[in-house]
Steps between C-alpha positions, in 0.01 A plus 500: 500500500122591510445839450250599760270841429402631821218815488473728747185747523492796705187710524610843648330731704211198483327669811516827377416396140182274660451794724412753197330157344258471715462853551501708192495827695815428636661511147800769483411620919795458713449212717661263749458201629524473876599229782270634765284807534669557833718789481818292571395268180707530186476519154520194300471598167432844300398648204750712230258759619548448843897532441476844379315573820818430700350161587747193559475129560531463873416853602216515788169554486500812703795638306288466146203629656698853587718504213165409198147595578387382171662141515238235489588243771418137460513206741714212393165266287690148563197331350454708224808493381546076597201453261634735216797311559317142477331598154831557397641175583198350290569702214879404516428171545334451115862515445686269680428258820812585702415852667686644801348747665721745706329725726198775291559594175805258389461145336775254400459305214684161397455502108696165435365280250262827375791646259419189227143559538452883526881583304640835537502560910533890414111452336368300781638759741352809365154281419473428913615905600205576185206227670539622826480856342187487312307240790602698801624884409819405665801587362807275538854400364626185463903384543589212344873290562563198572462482879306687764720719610611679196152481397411706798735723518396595090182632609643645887755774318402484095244770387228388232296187484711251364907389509682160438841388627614252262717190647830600575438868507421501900825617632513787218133612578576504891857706551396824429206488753493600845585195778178545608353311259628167619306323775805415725629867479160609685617298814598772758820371597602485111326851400689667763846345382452629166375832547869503720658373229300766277439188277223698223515247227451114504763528248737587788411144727529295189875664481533428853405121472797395317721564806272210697712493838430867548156466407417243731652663763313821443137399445528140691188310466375698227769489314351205268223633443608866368715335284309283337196744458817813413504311180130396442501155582164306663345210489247512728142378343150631446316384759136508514287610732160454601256850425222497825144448320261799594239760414602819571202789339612896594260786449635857471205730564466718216468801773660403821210555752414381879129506411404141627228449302728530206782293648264212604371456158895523377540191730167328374621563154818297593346264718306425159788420281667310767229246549457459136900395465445294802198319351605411167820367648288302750660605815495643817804732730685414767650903479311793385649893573349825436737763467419912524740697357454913592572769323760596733693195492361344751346120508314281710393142453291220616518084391252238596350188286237418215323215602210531283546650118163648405493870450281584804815287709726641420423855488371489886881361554672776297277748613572384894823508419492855377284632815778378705798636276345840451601684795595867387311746347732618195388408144573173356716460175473174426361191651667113453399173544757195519348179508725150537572154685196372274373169460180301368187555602202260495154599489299356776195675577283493883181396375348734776690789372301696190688790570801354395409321184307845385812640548694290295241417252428920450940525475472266203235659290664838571816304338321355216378858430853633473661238340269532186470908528806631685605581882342812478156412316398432886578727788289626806457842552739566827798386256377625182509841711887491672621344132379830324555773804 
């Protein structure tokens, strides 16, 4: 039999952790991360901090507000955290070719064939968790069996950044865990029958599935399918799936403000590095969105299109875009732009048109400038302003 070594990386907290990233004053402040600023959203994820405010996962926004004044509250950054979560998939990918990814923050990995090129799977393991580390701040740990479940279930309940079932150790390293581990026993109908049954162990169900007529008739349907995963069996593959190509570029204002002098030139500054990415790939975008994010939780966005991809282009888009998203009059955190759906674009200039080949022509010396000196040898003085306020 082919022994199969299955990873599984899970990046915790990864939106708190990119959170604090991104945003070094965040580092040790209790914060959460919210569904909606509304006061019937809910928190989605929180800080250790944030705990010892008497904060919990799924508590609503209007309760946090009364019960912590000095919890930072953050709307839920989907496209931040899908592009920290894309560089990530590149990084684990110098590794192997077969990547799963399962939801933010969590990769499988199908490591067959590496083990008599790379050896000892316990080295490779700890040299991904130690890559990701050093390119990205992230902190992860790695679980490594041989199948997905097991693998997943490592890094769900065991604490530290690394842990390996060996073959034939599965059933041992699930019974004295909680049934809530297994996928099957999160199905309503079977949750409710064990916590009847006051079934606290998976030790307990694997004791239970030697007596199969009784088991059958208790959990029906499901009762396959808690057996087989009550003693750590799957064979279910890595399947790869394909990561949505995009430029996504976030500022956080170094003071929030609602001066619009200084948030236009926040946008231009974006605007900047967007058209650059979009030039030297050669393309245009179907989908462009500008996201606000306020200091009190709140965000607004905008999308439209790049047709064009000289600076002057696209900053009249993204700074349309903001006019129209920038409704309120509370200070801005942080502003995002998310840019995909892109495809080539060919240069065909309107003879009639000098404005737009000075445009164009002026984008590319400004690029030639920075290539050879550095993004910020070249700046005009709007942006140089908000970048140093």
């Amino acid at each position: 039999m082919i022994k199969r070594d299955v990873f599984h990386i899970r990046l915790k907290d990864i939106e708190i952790q990119t959170e604090r990233i991104v945003d070094p004053r965040l580092n040790s402040k209790p914060i959460a991360i919210i569904s909606s600023s509304h006061p019937n959203g809910s928190i989605m994820f929180l800080s250790s901090e944030a705990e010892q405010e008497g904060l919990s996962i799924g508590m609503r926004v209007s309760s946090a507000k009364k019960i912590s004044h000095c919890t930072q509250l953050l709307p839920y950054n989907y496209s931040l955290y899908d592009r920290i979560n894309h560089y990530i998939y590149r990084i684990v990918s110098l590794f192997t070719p077969l990547i799963e990814p399962q939801g933010i923050g969590q990769f499988f990995l199908d490591m067959h064939g590496i083990r008599a090129v790379k050896g000892n799977m316990d080295n490779v393991g700890l040299s991904i968790i130690d890559r990701i580390q050093q390119q990205t701040s992230l902190f992860g740990i790695v679980g490594i069996s041989t199948n997905k479940l097991i693998s997943s279930i490592i890094t769900n309940v065991v604490p530290g950044y690394f842990h390996k079932v060996e073959g034939g150790a599965e059933k041992q390293f699930l019974s004295p865990l909680h049934p809530i581990v297994l996928p099957t026993a999160q199905e309503e109908s079977v949750s409710h029958l064990l916590n009847f049954l006051m079934i606290k162990k998976v030790s307990q169900i694997q004791s239970m599935v030697k007596q199969i007529d009784v088991f059958h008739l208790m959990f029906g349907r499901h009762a396959g399918s808690l057996s087989e995963e009550s003693k750590g069996y799957d064979t279910s593959p890595v399947k790869p799936l394909k990561i949505r190509d995009h430029i996504v570029e976030q500022t956080i204002l170094p003071n929030d403000s609602n001066d619009l002098v200084i948030l236009n030139a926040i946008v231009k500054n974006i605007a900047e590095k967007i058209a650059l990415n979009l030039r030297k790939r050669k393309q245009l975008a179907k989908k462009v969105r500008l996201d606000i994010y306020y200091t009190d939780g709140y965000k607004r966005h905008s999308t439209g299109s790049i047709k064009k991809n000289d600076t002057s282009s696209v900053t009249a888009i993204l700074q349309l875009l903001f006019l129209k998203a920038n409704q309120r009059r509370n200070r801005v955190r942080s502003i995002l732009v998310d840019v995909w759906i892109l495809h080539p674009h060919s240069i065909q200039y309107d003879l009639f048109d000098q404005a737009e080949r000075r445009s164009s022509d002026l984008s590319k010396a400004v690029e030639i400038i920075r290539n050879k000196y550095g993004n910020g040898i070249i700046q005009t003085c709007d942006v140089f302003r908000a970048l140093k306020h």
